[in-house]
The first five atom37 places (N, CA, C, CB, O) and aatype in JSON, in Angstrom:
{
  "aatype": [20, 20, 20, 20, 20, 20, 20, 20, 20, 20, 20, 20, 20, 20, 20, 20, 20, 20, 20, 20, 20, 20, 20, 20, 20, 20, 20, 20, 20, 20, 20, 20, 20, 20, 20, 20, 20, 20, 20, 20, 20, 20, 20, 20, 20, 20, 20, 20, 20, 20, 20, 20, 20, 20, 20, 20, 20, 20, 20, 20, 20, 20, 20, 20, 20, 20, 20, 20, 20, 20, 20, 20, 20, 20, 20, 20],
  "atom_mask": [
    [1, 1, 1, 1, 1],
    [1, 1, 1, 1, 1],
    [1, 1, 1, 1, 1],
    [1, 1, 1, 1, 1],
    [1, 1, 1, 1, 1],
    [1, 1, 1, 1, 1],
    [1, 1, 1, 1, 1],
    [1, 1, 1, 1, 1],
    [1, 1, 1, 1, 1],
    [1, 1, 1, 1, 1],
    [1, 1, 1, 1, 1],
    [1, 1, 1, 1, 1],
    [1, 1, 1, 1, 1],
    [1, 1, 1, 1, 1],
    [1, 1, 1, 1, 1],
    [1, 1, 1, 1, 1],
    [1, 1, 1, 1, 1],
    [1, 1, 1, 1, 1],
    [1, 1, 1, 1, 1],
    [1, 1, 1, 1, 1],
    [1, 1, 1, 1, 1],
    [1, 1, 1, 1, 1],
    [1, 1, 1, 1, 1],
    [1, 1, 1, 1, 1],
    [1, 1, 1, 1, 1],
    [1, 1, 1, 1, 1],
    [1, 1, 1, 1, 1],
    [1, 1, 1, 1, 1],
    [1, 1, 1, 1, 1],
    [1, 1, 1, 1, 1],
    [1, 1, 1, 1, 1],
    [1, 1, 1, 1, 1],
    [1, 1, 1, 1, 1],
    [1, 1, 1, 1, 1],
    [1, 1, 1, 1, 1],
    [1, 1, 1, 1, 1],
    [1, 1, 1, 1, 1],
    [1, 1, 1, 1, 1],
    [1, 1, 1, 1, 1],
    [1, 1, 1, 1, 1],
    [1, 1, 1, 1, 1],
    [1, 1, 1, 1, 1],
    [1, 1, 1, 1, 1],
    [1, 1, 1, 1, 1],
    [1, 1, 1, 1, 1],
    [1, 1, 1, 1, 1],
    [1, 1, 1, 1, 1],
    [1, 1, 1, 1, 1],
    [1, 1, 1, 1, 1],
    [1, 1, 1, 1, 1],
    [1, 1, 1, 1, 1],
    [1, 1, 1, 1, 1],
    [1, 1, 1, 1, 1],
    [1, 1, 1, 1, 1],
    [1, 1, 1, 1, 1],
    [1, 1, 1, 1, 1],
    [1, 1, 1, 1, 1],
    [1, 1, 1, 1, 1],
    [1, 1, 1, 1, 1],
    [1, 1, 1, 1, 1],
    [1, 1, 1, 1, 1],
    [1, 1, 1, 1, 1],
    [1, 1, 1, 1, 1],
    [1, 1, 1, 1, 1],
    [1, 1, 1, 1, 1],
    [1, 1, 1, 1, 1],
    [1, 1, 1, 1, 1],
    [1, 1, 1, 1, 1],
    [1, 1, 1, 1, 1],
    [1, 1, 1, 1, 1],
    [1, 1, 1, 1, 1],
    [1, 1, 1, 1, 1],
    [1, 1, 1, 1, 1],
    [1, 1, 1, 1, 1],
    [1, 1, 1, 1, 1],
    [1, 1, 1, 1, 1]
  ],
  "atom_positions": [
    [[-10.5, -5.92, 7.46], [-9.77, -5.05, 6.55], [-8.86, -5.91, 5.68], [-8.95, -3.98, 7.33], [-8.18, -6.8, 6.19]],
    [[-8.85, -5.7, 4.58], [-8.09, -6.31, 3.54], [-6.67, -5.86, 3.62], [-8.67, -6.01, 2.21], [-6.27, -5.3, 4.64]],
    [[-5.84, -6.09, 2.57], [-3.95, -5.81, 2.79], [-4.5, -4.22, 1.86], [-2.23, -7.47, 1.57], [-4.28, -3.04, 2.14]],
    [[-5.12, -4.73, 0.92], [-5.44, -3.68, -0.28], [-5.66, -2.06, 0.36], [-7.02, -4.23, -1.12], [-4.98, -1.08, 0.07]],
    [[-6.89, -2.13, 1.35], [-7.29, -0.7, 1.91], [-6.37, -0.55, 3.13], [-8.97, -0.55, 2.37], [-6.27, 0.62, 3.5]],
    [[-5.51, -1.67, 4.01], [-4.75, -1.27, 4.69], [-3.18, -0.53, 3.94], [-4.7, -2.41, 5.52], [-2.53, 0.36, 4.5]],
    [[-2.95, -0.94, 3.03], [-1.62, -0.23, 2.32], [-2.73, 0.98, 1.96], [-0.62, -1.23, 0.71], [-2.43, 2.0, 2.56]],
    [[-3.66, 1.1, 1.33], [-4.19, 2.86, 1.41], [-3.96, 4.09, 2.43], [-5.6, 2.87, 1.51], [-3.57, 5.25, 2.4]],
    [[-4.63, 2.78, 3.71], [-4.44, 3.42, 5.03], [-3.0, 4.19, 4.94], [-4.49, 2.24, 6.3], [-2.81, 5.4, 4.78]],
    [[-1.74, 2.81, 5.12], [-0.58, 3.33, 5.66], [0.21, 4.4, 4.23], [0.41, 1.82, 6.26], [1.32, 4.93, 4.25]],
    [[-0.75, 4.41, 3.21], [0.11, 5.36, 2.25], [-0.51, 6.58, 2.6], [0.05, 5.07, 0.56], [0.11, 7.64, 2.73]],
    [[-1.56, 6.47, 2.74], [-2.45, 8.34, 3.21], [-1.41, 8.43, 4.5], [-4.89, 8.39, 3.96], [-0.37, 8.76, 3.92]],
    [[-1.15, 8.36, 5.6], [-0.89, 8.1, 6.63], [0.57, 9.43, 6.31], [-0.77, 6.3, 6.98], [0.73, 10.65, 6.43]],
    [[1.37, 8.18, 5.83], [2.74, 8.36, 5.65], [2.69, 9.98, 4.87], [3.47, 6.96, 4.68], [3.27, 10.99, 5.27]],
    [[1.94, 9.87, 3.87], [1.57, 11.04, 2.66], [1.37, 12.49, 3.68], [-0.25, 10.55, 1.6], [1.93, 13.58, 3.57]],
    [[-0.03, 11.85, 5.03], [0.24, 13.46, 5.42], [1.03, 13.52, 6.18], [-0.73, 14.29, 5.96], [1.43, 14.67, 6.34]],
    [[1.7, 12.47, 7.04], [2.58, 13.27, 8.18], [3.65, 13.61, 7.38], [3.09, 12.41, 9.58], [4.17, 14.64, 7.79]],
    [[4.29, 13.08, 6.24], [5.78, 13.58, 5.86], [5.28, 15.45, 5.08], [6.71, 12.07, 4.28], [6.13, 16.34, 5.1]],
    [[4.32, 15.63, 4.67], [3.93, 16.62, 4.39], [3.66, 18.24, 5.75], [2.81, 15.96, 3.7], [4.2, 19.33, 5.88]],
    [[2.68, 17.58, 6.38], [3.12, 17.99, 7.55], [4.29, 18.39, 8.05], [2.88, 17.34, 8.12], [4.47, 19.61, 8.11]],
    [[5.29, 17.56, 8.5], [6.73, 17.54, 8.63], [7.37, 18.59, 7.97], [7.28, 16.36, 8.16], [7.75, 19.59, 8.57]],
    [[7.52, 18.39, 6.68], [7.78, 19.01, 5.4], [7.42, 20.57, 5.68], [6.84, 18.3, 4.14], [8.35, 21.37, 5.54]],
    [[5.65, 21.26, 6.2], [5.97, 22.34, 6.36], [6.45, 22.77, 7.5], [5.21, 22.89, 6.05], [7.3, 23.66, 7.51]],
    [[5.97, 22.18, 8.69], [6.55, 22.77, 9.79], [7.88, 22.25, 10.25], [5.67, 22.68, 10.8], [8.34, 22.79, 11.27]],
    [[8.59, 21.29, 9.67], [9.79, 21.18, 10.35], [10.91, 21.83, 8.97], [10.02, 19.36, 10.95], [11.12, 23.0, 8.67]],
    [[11.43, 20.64, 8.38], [12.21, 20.76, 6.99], [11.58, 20.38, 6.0], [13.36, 20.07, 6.87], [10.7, 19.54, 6.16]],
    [[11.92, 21.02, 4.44], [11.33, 20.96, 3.17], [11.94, 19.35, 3.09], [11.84, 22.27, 1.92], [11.39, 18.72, 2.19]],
    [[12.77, 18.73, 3.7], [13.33, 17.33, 3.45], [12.6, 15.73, 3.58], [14.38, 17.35, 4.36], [12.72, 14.53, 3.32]],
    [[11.82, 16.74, 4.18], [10.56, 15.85, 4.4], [10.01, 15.12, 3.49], [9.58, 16.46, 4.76], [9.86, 13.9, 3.56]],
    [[9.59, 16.02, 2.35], [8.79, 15.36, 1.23], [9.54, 14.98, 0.6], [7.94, 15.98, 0.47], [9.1, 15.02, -0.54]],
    [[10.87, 14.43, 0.62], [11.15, 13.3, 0.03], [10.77, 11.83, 0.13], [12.07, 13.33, 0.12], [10.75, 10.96, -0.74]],
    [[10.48, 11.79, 1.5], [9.22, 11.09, 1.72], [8.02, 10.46, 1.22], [8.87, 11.55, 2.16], [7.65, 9.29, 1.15]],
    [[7.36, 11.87, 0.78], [6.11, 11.67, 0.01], [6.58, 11.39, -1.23], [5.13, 12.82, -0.01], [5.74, 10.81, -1.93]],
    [[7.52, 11.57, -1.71], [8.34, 11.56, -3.22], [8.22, 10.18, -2.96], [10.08, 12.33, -3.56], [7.48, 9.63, -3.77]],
    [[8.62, 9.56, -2.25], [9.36, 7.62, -1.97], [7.72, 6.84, -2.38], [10.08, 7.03, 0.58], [7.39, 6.25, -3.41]],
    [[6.82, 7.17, -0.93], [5.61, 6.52, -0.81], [5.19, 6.73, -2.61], [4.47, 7.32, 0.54], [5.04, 5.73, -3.31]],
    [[5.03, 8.13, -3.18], [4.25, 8.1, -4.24], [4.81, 6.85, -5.41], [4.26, 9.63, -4.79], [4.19, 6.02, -6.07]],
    [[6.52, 7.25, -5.29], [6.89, 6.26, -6.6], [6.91, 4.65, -5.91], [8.71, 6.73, -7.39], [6.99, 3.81, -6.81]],
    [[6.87, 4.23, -4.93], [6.36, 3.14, -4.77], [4.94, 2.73, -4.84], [6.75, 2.88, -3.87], [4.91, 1.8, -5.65]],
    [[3.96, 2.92, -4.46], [2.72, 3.38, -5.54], [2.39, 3.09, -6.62], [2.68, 4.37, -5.88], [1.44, 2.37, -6.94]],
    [[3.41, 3.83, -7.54], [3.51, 3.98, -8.88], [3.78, 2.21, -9.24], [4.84, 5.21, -9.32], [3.0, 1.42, -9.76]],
    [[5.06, 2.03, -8.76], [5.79, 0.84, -9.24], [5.15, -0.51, -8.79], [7.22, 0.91, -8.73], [5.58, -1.58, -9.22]],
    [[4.29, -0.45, -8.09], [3.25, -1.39, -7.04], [1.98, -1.94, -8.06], [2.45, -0.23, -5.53], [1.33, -2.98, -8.18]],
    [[2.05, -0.47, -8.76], [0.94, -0.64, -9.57], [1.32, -1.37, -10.66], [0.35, 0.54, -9.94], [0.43, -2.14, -10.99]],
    [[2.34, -1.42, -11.37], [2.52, -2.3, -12.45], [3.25, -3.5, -12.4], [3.0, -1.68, -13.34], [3.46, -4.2, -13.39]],
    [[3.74, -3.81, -10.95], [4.6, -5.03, -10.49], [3.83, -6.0, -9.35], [6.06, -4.41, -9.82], [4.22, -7.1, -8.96]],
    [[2.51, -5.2, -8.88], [1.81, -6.3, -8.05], [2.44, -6.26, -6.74], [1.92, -7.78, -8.68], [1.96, -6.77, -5.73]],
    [[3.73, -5.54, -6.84], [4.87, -6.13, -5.59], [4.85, -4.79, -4.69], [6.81, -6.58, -6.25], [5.1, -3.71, -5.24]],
    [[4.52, -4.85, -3.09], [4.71, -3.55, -2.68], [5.0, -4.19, -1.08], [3.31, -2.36, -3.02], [4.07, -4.79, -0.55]],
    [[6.22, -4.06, -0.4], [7.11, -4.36, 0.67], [6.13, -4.24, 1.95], [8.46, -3.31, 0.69], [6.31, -4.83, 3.02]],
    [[5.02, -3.34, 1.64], [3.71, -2.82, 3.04], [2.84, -4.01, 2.61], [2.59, -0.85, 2.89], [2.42, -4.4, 3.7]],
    [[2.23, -4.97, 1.51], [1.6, -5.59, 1.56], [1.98, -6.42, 2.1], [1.2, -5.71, 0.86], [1.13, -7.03, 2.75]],
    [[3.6, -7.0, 2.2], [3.61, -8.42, 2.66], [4.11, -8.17, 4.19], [4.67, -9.48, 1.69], [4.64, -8.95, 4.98]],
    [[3.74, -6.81, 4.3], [4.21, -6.42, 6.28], [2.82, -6.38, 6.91], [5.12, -4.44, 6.74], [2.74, -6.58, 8.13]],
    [[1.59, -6.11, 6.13], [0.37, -5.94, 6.62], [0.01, -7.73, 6.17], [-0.6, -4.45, 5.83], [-0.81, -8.34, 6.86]],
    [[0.48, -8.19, 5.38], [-0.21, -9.93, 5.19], [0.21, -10.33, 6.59], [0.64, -11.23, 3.75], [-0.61, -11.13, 7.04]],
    [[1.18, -10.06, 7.45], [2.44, -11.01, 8.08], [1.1, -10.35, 9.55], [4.94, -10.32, 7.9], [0.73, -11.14, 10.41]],
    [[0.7, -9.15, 9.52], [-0.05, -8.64, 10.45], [-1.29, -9.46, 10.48], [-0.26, -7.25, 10.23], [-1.82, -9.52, 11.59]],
    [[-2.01, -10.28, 9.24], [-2.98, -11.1, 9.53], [-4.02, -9.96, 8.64], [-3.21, -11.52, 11.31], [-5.22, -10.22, 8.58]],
    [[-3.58, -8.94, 8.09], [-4.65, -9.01, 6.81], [-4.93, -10.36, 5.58], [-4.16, -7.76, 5.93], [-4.12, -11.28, 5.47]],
    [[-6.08, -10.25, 4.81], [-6.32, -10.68, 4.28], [-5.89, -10.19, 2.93], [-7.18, -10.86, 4.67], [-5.53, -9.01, 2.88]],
    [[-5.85, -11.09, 1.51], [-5.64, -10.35, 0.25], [-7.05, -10.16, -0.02], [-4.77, -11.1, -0.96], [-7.85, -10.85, 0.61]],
    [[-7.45, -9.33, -0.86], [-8.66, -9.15, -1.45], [-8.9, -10.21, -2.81], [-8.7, -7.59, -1.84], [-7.93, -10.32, -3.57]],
    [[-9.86, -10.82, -3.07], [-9.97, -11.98, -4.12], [-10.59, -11.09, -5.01], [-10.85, -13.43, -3.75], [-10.98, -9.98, -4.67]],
    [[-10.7, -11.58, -6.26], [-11.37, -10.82, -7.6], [-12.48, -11.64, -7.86], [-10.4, -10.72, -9.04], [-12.58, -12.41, -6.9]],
    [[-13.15, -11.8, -8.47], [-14.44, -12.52, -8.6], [-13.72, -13.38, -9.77], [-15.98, -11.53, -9.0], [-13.73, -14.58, -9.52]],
    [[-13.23, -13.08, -10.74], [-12.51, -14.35, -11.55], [-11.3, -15.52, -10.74], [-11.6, -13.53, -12.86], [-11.01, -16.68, -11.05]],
    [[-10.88, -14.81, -9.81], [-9.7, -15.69, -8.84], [-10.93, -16.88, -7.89], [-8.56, -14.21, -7.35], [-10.73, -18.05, -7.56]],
    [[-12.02, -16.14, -7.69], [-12.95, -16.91, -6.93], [-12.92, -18.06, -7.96], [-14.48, -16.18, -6.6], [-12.07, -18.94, -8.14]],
    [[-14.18, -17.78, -8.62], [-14.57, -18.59, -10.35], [-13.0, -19.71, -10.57], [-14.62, -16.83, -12.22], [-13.34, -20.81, -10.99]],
    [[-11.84, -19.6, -10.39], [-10.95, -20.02, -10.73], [-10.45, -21.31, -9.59], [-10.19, -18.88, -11.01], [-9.78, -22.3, -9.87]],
    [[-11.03, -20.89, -8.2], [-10.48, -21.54, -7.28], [-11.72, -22.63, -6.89], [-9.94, -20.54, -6.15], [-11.5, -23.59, -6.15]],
    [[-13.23, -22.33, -7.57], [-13.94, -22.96, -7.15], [-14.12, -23.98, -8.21], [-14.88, -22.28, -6.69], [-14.97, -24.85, -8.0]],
    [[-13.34, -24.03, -9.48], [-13.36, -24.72, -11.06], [-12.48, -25.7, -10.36], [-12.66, -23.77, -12.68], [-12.74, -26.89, -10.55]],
    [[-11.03, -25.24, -9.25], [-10.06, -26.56, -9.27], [-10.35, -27.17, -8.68], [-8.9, -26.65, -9.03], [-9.99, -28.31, -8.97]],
    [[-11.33, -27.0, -7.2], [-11.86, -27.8, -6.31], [-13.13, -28.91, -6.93], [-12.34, -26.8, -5.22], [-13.69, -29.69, -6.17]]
  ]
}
């Protein structure tokens, strides 16, 4: 498993239990899902997201792009 589909994992994750929560316990819940979504958001245009470098530290892998490949096999 990559860092990429494991931060999917732990954002679906988080997404239904605070929802969950949200109906059967308190509506306070989905502030929660409010947090996960705008980090998400901000992940997406900054590269930077606090679960990738907690799932790297776990011994995921990053996912490579086929130009990062092409790029790493040009310096070698």
């Amino acid at each position: 498993m990559t860092v990429e589909r494991g931060l999917r994992l732990v954002a679906g994750i988080f997404v239904l239990l605070s929802v969950t929560l949200g109906v059967l316990h308190s509506g306070y819940w989905l502030f929660l899902t409010a947090f996960v979504g705008l980090n998400l958001f901000q992940s997406a245009f900054s590269d930077w997201c606090p679960m990738m470098w907690v799932l790297g530290k776990f011994g995921l892998r990053r996912c490579v792009s086929p130009e990062e490949k092409n790029t790493v096999k040009a310096a070698a």
